[in-house]
C-alpha positions as CSV (number, residue, x, y, z in Angstrom):
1,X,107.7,123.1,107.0
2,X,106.2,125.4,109.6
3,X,107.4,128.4,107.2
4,X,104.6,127.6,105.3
5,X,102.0,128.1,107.9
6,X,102.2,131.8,107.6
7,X,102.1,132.0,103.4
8,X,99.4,133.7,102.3
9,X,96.5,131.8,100.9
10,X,97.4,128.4,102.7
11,X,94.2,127.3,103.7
12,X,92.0,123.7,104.0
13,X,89.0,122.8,102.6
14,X,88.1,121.3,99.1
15,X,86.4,124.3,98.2
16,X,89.6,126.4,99.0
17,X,91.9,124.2,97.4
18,X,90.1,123.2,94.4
19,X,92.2,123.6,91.7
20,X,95.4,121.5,93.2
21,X,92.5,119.1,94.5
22,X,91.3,118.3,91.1
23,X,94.5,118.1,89.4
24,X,95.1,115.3,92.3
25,X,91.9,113.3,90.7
26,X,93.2,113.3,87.2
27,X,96.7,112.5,88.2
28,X,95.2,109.6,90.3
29,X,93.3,108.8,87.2
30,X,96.4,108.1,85.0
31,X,97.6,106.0,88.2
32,X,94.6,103.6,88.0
33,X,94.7,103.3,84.5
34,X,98.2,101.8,84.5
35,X,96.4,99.3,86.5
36,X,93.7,98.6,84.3
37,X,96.3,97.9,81.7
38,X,96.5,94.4,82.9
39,X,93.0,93.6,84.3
40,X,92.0,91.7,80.9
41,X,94.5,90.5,78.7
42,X,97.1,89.7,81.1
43,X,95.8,86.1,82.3
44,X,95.0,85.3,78.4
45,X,98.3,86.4,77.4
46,X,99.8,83.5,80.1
47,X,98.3,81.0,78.7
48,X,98.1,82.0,75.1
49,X,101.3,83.2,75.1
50,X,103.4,81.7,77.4
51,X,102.0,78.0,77.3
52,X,101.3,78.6,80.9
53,X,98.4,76.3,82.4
54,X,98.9,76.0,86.5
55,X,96.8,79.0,88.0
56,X,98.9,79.7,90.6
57,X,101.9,80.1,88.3
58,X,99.6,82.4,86.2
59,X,98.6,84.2,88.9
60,X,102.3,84.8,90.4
61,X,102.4,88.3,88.6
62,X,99.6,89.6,91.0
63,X,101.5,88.4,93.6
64,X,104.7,89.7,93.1
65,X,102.4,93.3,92.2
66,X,100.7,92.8,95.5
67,X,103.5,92.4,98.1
68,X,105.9,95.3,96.6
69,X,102.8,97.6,96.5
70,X,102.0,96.5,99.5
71,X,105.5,97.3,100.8
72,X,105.6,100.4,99.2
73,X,102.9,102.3,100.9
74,X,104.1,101.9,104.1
75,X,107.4,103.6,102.5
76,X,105.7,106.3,100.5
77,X,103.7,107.2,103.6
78,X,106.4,107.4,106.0
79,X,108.9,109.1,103.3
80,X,106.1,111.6,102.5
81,X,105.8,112.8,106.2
82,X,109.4,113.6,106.2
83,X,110.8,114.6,103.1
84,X,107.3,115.8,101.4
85,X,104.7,114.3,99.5
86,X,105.4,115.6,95.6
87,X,109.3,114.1,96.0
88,X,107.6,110.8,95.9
89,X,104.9,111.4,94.2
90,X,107.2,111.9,91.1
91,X,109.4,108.9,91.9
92,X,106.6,106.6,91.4
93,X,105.7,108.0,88.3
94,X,109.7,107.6,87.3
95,X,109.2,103.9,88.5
96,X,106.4,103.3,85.9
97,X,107.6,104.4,82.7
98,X,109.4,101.0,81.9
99,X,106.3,98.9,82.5
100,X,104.0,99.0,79.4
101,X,107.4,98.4,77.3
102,X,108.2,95.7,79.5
103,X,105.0,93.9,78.6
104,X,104.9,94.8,74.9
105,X,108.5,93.7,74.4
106,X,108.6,90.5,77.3
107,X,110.4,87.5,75.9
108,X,109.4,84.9,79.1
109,X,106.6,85.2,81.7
110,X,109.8,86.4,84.3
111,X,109.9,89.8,82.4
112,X,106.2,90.4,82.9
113,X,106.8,89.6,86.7
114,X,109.4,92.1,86.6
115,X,107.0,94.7,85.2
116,X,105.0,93.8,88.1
117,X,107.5,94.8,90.6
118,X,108.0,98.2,89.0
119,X,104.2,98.4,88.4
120,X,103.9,98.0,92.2
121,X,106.2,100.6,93.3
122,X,104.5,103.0,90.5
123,X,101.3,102.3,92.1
124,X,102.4,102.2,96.0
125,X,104.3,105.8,96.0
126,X,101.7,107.7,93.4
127,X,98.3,106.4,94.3
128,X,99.3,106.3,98.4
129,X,100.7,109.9,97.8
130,X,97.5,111.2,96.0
131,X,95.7,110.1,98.7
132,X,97.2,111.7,101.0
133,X,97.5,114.6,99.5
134,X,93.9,115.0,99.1
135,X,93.5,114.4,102.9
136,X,95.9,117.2,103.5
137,X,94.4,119.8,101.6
138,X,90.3,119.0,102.8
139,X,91.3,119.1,106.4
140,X,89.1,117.5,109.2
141,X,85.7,117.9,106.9
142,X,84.2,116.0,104.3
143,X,87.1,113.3,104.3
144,X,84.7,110.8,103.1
145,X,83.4,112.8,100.1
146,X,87.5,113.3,99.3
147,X,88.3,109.9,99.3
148,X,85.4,108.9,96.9
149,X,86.4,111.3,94.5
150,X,89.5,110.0,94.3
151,X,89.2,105.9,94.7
152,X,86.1,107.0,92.0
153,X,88.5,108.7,89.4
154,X,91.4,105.5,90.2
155,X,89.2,103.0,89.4
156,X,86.8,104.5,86.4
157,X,90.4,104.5,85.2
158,X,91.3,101.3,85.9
159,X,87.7,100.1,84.1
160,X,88.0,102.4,81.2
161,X,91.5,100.8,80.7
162,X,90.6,97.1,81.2
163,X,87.8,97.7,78.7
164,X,89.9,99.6,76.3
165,X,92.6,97.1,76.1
166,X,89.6,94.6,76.1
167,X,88.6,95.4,72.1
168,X,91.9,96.3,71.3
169,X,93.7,93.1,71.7
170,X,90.3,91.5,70.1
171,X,90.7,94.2,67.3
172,X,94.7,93.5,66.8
173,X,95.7,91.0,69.2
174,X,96.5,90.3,73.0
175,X,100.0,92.3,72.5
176,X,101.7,94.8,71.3
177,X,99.3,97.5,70.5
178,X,96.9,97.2,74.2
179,X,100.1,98.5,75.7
180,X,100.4,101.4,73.6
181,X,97.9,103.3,76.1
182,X,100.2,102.9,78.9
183,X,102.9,105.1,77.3
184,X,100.5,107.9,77.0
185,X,99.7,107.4,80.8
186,X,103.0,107.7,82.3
187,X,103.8,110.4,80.1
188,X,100.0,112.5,81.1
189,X,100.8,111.2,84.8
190,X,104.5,112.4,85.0
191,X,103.7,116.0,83.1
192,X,101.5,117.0,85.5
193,X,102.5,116.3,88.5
194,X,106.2,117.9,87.5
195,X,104.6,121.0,86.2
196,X,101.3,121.9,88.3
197,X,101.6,119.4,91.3
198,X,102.3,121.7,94.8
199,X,103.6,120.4,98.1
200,X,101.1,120.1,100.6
201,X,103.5,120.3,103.7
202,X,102.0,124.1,104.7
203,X,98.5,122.3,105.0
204,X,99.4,119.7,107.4
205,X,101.3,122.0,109.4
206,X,98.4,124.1,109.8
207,X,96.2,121.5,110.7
208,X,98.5,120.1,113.2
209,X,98.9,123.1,114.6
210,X,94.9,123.3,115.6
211,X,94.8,119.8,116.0
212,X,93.2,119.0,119.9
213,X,94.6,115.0,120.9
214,X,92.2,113.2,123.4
215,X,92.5,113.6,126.8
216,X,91.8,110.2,127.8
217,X,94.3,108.6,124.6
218,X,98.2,110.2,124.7
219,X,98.5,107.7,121.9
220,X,96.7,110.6,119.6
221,X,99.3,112.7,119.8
222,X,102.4,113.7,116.8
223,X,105.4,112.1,118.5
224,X,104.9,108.2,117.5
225,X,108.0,106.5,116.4
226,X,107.6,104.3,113.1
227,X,107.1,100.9,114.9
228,X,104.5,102.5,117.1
229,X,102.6,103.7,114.1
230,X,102.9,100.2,112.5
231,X,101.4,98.1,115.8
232,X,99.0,100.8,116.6
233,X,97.9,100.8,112.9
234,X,97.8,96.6,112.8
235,X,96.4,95.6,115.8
236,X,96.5,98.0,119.0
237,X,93.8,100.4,118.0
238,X,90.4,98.4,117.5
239,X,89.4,101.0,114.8
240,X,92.8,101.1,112.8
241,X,92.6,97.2,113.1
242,X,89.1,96.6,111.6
243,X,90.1,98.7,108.8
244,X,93.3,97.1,108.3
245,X,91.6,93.6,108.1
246,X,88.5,94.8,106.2
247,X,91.1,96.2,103.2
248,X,93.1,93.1,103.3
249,X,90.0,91.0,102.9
250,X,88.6,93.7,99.9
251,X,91.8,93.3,98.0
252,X,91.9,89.8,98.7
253,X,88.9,89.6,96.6
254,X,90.2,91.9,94.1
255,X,93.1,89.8,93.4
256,X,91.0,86.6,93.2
257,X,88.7,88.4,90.4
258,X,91.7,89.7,88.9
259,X,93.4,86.4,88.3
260,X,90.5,84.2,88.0
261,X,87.4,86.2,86.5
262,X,89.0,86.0,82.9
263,X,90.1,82.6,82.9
264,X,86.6,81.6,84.6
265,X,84.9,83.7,81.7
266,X,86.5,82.6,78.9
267,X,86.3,78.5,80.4
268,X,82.4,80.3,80.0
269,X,82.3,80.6,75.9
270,X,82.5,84.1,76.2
271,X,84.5,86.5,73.5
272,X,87.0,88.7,74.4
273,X,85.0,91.8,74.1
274,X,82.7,90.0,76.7
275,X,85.1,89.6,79.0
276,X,86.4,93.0,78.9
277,X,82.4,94.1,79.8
278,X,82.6,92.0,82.7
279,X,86.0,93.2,83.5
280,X,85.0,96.7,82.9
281,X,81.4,97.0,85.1
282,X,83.2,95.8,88.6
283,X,85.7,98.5,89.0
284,X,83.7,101.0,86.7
285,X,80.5,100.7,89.4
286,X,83.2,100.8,92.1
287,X,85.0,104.0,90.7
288,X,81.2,105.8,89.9
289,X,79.4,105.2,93.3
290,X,82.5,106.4,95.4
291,X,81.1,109.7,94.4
292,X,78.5,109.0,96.8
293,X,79.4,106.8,99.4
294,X,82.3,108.3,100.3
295,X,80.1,111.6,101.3
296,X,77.9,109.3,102.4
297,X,79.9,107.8,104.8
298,X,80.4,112.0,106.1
299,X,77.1,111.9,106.9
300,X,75.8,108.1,108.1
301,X,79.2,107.3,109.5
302,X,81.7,105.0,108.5
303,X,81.2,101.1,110.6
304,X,77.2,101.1,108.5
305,X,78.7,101.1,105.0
306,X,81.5,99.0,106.1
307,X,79.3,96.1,107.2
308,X,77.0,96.2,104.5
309,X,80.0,96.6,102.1
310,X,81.7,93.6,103.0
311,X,78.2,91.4,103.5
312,X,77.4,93.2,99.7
313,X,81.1,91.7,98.5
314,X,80.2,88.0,100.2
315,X,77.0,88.3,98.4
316,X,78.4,88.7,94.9
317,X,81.1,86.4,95.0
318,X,78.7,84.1,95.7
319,X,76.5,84.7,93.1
320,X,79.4,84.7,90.4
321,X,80.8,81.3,91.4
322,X,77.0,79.6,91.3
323,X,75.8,81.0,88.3
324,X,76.6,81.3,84.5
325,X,76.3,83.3,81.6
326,X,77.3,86.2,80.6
327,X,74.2,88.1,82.7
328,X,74.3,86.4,85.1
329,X,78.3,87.0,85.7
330,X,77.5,90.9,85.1
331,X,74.9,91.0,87.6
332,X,77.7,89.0,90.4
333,X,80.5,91.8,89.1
334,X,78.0,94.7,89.1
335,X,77.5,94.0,92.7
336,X,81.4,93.1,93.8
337,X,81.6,96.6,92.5
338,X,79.0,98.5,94.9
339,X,80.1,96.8,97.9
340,X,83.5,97.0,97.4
341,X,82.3,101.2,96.7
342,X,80.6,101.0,99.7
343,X,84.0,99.8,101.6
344,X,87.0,101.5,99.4
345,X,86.8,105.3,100.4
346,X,84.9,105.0,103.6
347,X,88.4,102.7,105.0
348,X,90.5,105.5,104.2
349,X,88.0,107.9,105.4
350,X,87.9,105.8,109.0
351,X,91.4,106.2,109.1
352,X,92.0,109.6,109.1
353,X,89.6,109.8,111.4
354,X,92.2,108.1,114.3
355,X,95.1,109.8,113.1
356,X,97.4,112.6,114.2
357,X,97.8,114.9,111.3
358,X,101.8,114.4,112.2
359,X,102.1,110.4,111.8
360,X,98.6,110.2,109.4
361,X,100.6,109.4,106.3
362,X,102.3,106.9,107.6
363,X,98.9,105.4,109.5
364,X,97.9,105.5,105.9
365,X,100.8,103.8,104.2
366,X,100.7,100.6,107.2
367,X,96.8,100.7,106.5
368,X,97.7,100.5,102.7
369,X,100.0,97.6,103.4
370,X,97.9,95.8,104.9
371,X,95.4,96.4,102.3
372,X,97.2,95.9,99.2
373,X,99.1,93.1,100.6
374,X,95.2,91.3,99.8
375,X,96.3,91.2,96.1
376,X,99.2,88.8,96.8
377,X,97.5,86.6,99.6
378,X,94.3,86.6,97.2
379,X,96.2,85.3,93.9
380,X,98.2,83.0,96.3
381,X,95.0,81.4,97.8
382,X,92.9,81.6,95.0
383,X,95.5,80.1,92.3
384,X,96.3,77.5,95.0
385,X,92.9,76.6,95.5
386,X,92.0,76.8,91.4
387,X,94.4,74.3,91.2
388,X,93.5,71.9,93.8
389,X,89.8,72.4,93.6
390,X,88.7,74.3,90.4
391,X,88.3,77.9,90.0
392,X,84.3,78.2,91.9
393,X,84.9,76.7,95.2
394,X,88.4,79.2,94.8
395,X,85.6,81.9,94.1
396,X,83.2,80.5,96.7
397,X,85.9,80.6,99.2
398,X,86.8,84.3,99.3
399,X,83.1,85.1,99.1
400,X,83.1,83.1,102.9
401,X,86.1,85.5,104.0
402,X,84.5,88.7,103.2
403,X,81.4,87.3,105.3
404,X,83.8,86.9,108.2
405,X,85.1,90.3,107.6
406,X,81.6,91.8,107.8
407,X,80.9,89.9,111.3
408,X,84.6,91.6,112.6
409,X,83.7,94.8,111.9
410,X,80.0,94.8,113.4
411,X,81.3,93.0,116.5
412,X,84.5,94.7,117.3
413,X,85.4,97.8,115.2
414,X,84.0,101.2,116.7
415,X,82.4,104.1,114.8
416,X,85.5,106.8,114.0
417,X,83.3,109.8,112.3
418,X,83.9,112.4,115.3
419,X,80.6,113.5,115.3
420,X,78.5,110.3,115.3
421,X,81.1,108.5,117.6
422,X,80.8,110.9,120.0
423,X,76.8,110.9,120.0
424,X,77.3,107.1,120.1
425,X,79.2,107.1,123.4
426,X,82.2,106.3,121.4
């Protein structure tokens, strides 16, 4: 790795490393849409399908995709700091190519949990890797505009999808021809990032190598072990914790609305073509504005956008769960999508603020686990809570936890953007 210090042209910055940088968004792109796949028909296929009427059995394919992801980003960060980050970038695109055959050709419901677990490992070794790859070619500046670019590419993906597959399976039917897309995705996905993908090793070397740890912290140095990076990443470091809890909580949310929103919309009168609107305009506003908050967030800092993100998230789950219609329910997603904008890249953004450039993958990948392990707890708690109570007070409820969230953050996590931390006493 430190050979490639002294190759010509290895530089950081997103203006010096456009070209690879932007080839990172589109790749990230084809990752989200994989996800988007599933976002609308999915739950309708359960019960239409599959005779399937228990929520939390409908839901148990958002688990099962929540806790491998979840698992797997704390893998694909460690795996990329030592063995590189394209080798695993290419495995998870090798992990995805069974999954949109596995849910056009799925006998039982167990198959299209099985996609689920291979959809997870797809999405926890590409999207974690993109990420950091992105982080290692900007460098220390403009960390926040990176991240929106690519949590905005992701999830316009993941819209564009859910409301693609949305008027297909209205057009044909909820299965097989919606699936279709996701060959063309893993095939885009997997081209590109064997052909014109490059190793971004050289870049964190040469950060690392002009990279000043605190005086007054030896914990910011590049010789953490593993289970020192996991506790300091899940609870030691007040900053590293606030952002572990405040992705949790955001994904939490996430896997509520991905489980429930359809069902809830349909139990509404609305069409399928409806439903892939509402589907479509919460991760579509979530994708667009990270194109500004994440720079935003370079320039404001990271702890105002992630209170008023999470207090933005409370506000529209809310709103969804006591209202009805379908304008009303667009006006409820339209918001879930700005504050969970306001929230996605600035998390990532805070954490690689903290980190070493040595052990910042893998901070990623436990902050990732924590994260994405939200899906599972979400469709867990929700489908429990659908069942028990009926699908608003399960909505209602995770709209209380992302208010709780909010008050964490503004009460204990500190401000991590160098500059304003530092003129903050911080």
């Amino acid at each position: 790795m430190e050979r490639r210090v002294s190759e010509p042209g290895v530089r950081l910055g997103l203006r010096e490393n456009w070209k690879q940088f932007w080839l990172l968004v589109l790749v990230n792109a084809f990752v989200g849409a994989m996800v988007g796949l599933e976002r609308t028909v999915l739950p309708l296929i359960a019960e239409e399908e599959f005779g399937m009427v228990a929520r939390g059995a409908i839901l148990s394919f958002i688990v099962t995709f929540g806790f491998v992801k979840a698992g797997t980003n704390f893998f694909a960060g460690r795996l990329g700091d030592l063995h590189g980050r394209k080798r695993v970038l290419v495995a998870g695109w090798l992990f995805g190519i069974p999954v949109p055959f596995l849910l056009i050709w799925a006998p039982s419901w167990s198959w299209i949990v099985f996609a689920n677990v291979l959809l997870g490992v797809n999405q926890g070794l590409a999207w974690s890797t993109t990420v950091i790859m992105k982080i290692d070619l900007v460098g220390p500046k403009a960390r926040g505009l990176a991240m929106g670019l690519n949590e905005f590419a992701g999830y316009l993906a993941v819209a564009l999808a859910a409301l693609g597959t949305g008027y297909v399976a209205e057009a044909f039917g909820l299965r097989p021809e919606p699936f279709y897309l996701g060959i063309a995705f893993v095939a885009l996905g997997l081209g590109l990032t064997v052909l014109f993908v490059r190793e971004t090793a050289g870049h964190v070397a040469l950060e690392a190598r002009g990279h000043a740890p605190s005086s007054d912290d030896p914990t910011f140095g590049g010789t953490l072990s593993g289970r020192e990076i996991f506790t300091m990443a899940s609870w030691r470091h007040p900053a590293l914790f606030g952002a572990s809890q405040a992705g949790l909580v955001t994904n939490f949310k996430d896997g509520l609305a991905w489980g429930l929103f359809p069902l809830f919309f349909a139990a509404g009168g609305l069409s399928l073509s409806q439903i892939g609107v509402l589907v479509f305009i919460y991760p579509a506003l979530w994708g667009i504005l990270q194109l500004w908050t994440g720079g935003l967030s370079d320039r404001l800092g990271r702890k105002p956008l992630l209170v008023g993100g999470m207090l933005l998230q409370a506000l529209a789950l809310l709103v969804v769960a006591g209202s009805g219609g379908f304008w009303a329910w667009f006006a409820g997603s339209a918001l879930l999508g700005a504050g969970t904008a306001l929230v996605y890249p600035t998390l990532l953004a805070a954490v690689a603020d903290v980190a070493h450039p040595a052990w910042r993958g893998s901070a990623v990948g436990v902050y990732r686990l924590w994260r994405d392990s939200g899906y599972a707890f979400g469709a867990i708690v929700a489908g429990f809570l659908a069942d028990v109570l009926g699908i608003v007070p399960a909505i209602a409820a995770g709209g209380l936890l992302a208010l709780l969230s909010s008050v964490l953050i503004a009460l204990r996590m500190p401000e991590t953007l160098p500059a304003r931390g530092r003129s903050e006493g911080a």
